[in-house]
PyMOL Python script that loads the backbone (N, CA, C, O; Angstrom):
from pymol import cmd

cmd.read_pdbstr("""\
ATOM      1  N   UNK A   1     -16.657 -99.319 115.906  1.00  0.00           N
ATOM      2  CA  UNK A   1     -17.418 -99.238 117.169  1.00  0.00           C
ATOM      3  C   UNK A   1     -16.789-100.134 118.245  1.00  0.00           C
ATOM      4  O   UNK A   1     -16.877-101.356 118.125  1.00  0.00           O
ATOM      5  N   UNK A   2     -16.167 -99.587 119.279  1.00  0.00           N
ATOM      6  CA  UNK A   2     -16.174-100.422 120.466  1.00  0.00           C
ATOM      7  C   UNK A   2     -16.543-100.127 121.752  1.00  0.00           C
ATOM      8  O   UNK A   2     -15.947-100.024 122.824  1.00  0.00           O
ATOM      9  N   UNK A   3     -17.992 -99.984 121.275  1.00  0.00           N
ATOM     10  CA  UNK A   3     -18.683-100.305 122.629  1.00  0.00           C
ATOM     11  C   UNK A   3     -19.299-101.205 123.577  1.00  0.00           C
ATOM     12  O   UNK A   3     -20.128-101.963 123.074  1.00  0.00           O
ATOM     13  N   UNK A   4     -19.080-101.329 124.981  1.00  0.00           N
ATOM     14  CA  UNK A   4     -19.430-102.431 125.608  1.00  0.00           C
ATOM     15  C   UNK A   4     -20.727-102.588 126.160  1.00  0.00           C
ATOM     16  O   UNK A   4     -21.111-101.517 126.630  1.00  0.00           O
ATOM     17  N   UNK A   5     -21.573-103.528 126.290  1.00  0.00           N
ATOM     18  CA  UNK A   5     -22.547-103.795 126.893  1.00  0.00           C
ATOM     19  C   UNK A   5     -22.175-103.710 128.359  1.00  0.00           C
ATOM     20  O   UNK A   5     -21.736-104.736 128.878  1.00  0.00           O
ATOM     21  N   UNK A   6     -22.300-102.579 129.112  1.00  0.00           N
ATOM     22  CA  UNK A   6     -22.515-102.769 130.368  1.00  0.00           C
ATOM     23  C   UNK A   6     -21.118-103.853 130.855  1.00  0.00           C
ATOM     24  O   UNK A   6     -21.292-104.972 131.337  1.00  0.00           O
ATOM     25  N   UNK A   7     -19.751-103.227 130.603  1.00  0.00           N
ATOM     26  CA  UNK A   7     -18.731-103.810 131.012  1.00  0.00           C
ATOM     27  C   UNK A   7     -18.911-105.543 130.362  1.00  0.00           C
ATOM     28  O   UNK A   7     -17.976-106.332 130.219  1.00  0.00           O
ATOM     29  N   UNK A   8     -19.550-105.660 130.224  1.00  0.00           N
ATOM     30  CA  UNK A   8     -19.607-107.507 129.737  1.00  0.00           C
ATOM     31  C   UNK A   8     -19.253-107.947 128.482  1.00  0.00           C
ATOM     32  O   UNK A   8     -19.380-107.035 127.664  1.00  0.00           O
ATOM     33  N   UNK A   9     -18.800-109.136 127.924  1.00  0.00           N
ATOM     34  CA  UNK A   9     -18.477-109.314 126.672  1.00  0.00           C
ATOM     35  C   UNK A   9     -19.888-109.735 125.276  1.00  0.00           C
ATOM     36  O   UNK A   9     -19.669-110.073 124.112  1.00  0.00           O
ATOM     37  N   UNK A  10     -21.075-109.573 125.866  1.00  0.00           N
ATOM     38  CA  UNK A  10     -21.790-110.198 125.035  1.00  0.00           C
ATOM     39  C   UNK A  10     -22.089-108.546 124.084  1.00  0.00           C
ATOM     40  O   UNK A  10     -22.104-107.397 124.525  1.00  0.00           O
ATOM     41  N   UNK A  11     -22.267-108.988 122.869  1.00  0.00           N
ATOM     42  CA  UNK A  11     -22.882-108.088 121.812  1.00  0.00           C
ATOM     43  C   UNK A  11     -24.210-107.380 122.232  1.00  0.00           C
ATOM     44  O   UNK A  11     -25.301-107.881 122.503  1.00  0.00           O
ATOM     45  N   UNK A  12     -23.736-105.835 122.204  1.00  0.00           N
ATOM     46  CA  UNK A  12     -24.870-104.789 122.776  1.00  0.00           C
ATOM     47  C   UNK A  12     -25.905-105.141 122.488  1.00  0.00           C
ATOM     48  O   UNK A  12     -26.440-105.655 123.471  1.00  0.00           O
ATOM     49  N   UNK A  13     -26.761-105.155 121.307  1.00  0.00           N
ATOM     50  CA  UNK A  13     -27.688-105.414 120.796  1.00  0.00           C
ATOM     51  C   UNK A  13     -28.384-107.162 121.485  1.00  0.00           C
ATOM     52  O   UNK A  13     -29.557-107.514 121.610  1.00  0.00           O
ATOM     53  N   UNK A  14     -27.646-107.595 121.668  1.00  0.00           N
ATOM     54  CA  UNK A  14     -27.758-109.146 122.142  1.00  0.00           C
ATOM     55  C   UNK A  14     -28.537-109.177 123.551  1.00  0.00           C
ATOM     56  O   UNK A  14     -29.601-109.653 123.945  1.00  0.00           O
ATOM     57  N   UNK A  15     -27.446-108.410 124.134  1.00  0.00           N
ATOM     58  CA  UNK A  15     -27.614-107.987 125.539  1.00  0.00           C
ATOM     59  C   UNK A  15     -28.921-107.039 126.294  1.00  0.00           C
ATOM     60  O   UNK A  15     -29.434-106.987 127.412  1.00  0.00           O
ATOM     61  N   UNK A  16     -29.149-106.176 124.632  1.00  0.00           N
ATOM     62  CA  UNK A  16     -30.546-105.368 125.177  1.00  0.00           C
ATOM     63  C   UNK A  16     -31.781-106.075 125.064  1.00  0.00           C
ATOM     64  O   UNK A  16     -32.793-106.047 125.764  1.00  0.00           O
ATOM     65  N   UNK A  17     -31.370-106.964 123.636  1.00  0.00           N
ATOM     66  CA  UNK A  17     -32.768-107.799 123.604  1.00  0.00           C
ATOM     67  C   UNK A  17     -33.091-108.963 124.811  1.00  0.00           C
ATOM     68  O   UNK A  17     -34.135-109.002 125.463  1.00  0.00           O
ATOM     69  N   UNK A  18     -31.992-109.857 124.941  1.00  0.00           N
ATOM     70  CA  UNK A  18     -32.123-110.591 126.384  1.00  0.00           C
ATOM     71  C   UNK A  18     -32.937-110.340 127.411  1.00  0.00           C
ATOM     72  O   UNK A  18     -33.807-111.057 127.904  1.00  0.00           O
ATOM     73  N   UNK A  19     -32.419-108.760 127.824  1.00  0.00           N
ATOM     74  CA  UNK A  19     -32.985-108.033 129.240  1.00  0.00           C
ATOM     75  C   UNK A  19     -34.395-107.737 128.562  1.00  0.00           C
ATOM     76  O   UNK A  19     -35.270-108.041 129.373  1.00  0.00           O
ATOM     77  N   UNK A  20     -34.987-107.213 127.271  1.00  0.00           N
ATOM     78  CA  UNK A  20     -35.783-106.930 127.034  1.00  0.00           C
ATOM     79  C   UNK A  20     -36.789-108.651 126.709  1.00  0.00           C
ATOM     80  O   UNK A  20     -37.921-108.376 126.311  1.00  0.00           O
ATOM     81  N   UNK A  21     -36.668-109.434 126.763  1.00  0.00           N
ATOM     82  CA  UNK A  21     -36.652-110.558 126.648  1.00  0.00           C
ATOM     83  C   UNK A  21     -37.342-110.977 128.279  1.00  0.00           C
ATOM     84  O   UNK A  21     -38.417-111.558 128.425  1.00  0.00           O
ATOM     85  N   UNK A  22     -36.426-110.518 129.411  1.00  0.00           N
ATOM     86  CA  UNK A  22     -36.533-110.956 130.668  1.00  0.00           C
ATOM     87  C   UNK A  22     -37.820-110.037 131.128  1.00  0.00           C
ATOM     88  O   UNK A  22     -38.826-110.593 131.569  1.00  0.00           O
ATOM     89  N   UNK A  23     -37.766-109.033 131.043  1.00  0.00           N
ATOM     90  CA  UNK A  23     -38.421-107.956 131.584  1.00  0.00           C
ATOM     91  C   UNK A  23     -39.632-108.000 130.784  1.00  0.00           C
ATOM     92  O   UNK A  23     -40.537-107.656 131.544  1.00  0.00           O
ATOM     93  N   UNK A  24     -40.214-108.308 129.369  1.00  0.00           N
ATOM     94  CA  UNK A  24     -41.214-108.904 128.817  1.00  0.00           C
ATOM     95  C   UNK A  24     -41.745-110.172 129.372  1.00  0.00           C
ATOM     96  O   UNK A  24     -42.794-110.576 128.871  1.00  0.00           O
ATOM     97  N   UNK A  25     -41.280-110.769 130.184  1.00  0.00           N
ATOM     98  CA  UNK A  25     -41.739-112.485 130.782  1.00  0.00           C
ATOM     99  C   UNK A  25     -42.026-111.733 131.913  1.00  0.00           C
ATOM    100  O   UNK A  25     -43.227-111.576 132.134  1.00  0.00           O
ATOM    101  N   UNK A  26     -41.171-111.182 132.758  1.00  0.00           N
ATOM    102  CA  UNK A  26     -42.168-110.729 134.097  1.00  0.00           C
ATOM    103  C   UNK A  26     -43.255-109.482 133.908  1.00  0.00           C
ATOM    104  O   UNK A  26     -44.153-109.541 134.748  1.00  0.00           O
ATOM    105  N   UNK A  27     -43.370-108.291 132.920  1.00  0.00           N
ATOM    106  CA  UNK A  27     -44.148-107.777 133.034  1.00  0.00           C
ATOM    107  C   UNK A  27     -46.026-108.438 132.448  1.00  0.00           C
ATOM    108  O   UNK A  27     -47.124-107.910 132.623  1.00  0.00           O
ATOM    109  N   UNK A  28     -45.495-110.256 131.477  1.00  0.00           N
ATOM    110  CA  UNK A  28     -46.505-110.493 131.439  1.00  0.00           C
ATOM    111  C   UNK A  28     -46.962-111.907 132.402  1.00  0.00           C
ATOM    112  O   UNK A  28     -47.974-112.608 132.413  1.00  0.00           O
ATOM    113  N   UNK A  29     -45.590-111.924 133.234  1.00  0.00           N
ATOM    114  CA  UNK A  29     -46.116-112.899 134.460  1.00  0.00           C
ATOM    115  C   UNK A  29     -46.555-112.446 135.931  1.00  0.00           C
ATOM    116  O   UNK A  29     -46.908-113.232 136.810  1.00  0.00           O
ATOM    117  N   UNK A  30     -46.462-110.806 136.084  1.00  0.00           N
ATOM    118  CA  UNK A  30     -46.464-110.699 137.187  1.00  0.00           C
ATOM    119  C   UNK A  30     -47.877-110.806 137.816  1.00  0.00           C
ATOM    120  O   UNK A  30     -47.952-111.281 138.949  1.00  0.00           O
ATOM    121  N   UNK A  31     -49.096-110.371 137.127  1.00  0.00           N
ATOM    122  CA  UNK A  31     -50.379-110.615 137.539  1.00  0.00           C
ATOM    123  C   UNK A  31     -50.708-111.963 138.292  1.00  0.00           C
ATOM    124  O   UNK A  31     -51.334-112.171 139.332  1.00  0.00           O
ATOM    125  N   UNK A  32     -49.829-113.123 137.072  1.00  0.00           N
ATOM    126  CA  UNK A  32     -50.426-114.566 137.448  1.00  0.00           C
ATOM    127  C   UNK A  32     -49.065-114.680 138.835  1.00  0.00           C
ATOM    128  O   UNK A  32     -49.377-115.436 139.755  1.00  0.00           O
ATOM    129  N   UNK A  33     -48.454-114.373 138.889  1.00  0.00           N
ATOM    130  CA  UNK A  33     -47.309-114.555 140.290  1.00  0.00           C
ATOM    131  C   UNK A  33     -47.897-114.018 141.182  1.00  0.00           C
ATOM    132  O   UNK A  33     -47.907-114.777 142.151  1.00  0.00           O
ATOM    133  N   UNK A  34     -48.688-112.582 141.495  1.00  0.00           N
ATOM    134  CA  UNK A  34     -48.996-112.371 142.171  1.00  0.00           C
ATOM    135  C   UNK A  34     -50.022-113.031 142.752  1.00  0.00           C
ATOM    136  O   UNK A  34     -49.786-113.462 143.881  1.00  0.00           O
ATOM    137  N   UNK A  35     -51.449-113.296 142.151  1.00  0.00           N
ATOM    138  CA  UNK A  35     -52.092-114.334 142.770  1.00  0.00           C
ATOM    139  C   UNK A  35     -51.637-115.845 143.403  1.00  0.00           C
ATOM    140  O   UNK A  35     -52.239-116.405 144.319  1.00  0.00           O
ATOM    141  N   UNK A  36     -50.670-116.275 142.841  1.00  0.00           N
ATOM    142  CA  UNK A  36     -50.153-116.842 143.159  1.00  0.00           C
ATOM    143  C   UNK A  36     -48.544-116.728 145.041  1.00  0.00           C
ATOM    144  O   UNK A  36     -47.896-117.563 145.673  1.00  0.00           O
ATOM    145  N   UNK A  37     -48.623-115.967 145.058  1.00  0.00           N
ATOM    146  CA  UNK A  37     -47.299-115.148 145.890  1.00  0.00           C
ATOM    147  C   UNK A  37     -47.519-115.671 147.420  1.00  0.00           C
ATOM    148  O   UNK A  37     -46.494-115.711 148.101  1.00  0.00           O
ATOM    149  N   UNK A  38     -48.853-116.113 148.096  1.00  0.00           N
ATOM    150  CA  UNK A  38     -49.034-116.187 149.337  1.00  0.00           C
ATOM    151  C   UNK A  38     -49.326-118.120 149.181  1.00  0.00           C
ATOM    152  O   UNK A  38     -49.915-118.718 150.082  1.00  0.00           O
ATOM    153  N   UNK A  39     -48.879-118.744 148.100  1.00  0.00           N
ATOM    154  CA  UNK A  39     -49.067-119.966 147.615  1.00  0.00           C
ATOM    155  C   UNK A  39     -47.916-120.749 147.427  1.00  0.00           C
ATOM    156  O   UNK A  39     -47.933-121.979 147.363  1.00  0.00           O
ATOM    157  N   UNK A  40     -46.380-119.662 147.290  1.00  0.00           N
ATOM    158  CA  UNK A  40     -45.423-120.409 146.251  1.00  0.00           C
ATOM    159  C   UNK A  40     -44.400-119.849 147.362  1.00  0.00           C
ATOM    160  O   UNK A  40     -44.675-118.693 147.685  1.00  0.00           O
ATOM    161  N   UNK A  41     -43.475-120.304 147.910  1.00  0.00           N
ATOM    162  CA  UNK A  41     -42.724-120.781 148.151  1.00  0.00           C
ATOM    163  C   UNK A  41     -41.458-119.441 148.029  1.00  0.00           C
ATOM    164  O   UNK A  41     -41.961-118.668 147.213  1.00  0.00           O
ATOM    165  N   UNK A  42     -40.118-118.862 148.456  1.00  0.00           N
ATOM    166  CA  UNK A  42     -39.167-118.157 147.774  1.00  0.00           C
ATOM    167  C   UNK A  42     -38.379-119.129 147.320  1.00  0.00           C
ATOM    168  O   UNK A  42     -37.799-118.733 146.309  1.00  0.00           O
ATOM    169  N   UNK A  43     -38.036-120.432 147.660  1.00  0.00           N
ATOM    170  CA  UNK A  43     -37.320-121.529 146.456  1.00  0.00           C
ATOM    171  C   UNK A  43     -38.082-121.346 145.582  1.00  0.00           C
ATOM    172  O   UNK A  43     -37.280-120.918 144.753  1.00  0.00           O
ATOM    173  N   UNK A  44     -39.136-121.326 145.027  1.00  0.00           N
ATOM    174  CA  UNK A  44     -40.289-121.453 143.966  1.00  0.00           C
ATOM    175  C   UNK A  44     -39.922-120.546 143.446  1.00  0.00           C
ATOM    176  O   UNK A  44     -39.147-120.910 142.562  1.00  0.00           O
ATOM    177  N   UNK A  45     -40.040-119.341 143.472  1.00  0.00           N
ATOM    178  CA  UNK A  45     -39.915-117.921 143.339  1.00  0.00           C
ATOM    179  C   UNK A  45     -38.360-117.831 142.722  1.00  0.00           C
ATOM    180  O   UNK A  45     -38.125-117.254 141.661  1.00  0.00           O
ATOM    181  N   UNK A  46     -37.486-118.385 143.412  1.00  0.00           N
ATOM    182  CA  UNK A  46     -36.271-118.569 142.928  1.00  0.00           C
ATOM    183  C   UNK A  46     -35.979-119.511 141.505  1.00  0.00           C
ATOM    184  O   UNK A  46     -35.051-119.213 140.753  1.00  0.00           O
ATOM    185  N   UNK A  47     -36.790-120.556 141.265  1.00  0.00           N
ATOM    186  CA  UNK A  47     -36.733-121.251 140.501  1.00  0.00           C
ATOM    187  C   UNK A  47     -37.479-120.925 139.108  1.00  0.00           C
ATOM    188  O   UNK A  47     -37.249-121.553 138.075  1.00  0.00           O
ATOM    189  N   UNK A  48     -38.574-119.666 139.227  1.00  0.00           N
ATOM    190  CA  UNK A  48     -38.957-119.426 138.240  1.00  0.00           C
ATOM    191  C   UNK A  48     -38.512-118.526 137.493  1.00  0.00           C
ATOM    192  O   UNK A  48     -38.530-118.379 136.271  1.00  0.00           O
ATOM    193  N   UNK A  49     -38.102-117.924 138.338  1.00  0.00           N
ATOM    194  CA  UNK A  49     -36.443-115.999 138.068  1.00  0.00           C
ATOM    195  C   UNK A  49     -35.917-117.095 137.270  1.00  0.00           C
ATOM    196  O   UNK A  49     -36.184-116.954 136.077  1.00  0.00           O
ATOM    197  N   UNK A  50     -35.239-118.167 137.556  1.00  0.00           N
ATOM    198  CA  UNK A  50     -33.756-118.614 136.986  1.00  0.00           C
ATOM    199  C   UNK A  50     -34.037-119.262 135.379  1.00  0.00           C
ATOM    200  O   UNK A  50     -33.455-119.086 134.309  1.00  0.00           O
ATOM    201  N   UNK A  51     -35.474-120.265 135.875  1.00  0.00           N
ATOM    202  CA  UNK A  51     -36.137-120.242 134.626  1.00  0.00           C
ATOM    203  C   UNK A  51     -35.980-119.163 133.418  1.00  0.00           C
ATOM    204  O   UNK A  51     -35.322-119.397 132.404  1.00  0.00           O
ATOM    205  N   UNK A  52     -36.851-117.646 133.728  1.00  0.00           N
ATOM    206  CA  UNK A  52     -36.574-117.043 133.182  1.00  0.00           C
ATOM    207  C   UNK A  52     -35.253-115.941 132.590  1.00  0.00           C
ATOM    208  O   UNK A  52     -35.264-114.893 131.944  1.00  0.00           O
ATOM    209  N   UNK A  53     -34.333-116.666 133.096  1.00  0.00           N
ATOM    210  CA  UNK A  53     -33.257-115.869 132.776  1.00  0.00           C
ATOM    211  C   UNK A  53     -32.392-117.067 131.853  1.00  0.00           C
ATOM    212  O   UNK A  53     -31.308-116.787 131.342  1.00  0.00           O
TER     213      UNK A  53
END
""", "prot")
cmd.dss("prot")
cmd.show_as("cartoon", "prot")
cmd.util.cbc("prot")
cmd.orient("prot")
């Protein structure tokens, strides 16, 4: 098998769980962000993306 993750060197499987990983943290943070959204800042906003990645 040599297939690539999306041109990148990390292991496919690695790479799907990660994103699936990322995209599980915001689909169960977005409720509490949103109440939050007219409160926090886009540095804030920036700092919690990076957090989660």
């Amino acid at each position: 098998p040599t297939r690539k993750a999306h041109g990148n060197d990390l292991e496919p499987d690695l790479y799907i769980q990660k994103n699936a990983e990322v995209s599980s943290f915001w689909a169960h943070s977005e409720n509490s962000l949103s109440k939050l959204k007219y409160e926090t800042t886009d540095e804030l906003k920036v700092e919690i993306h990076d957090a989660a990645l």
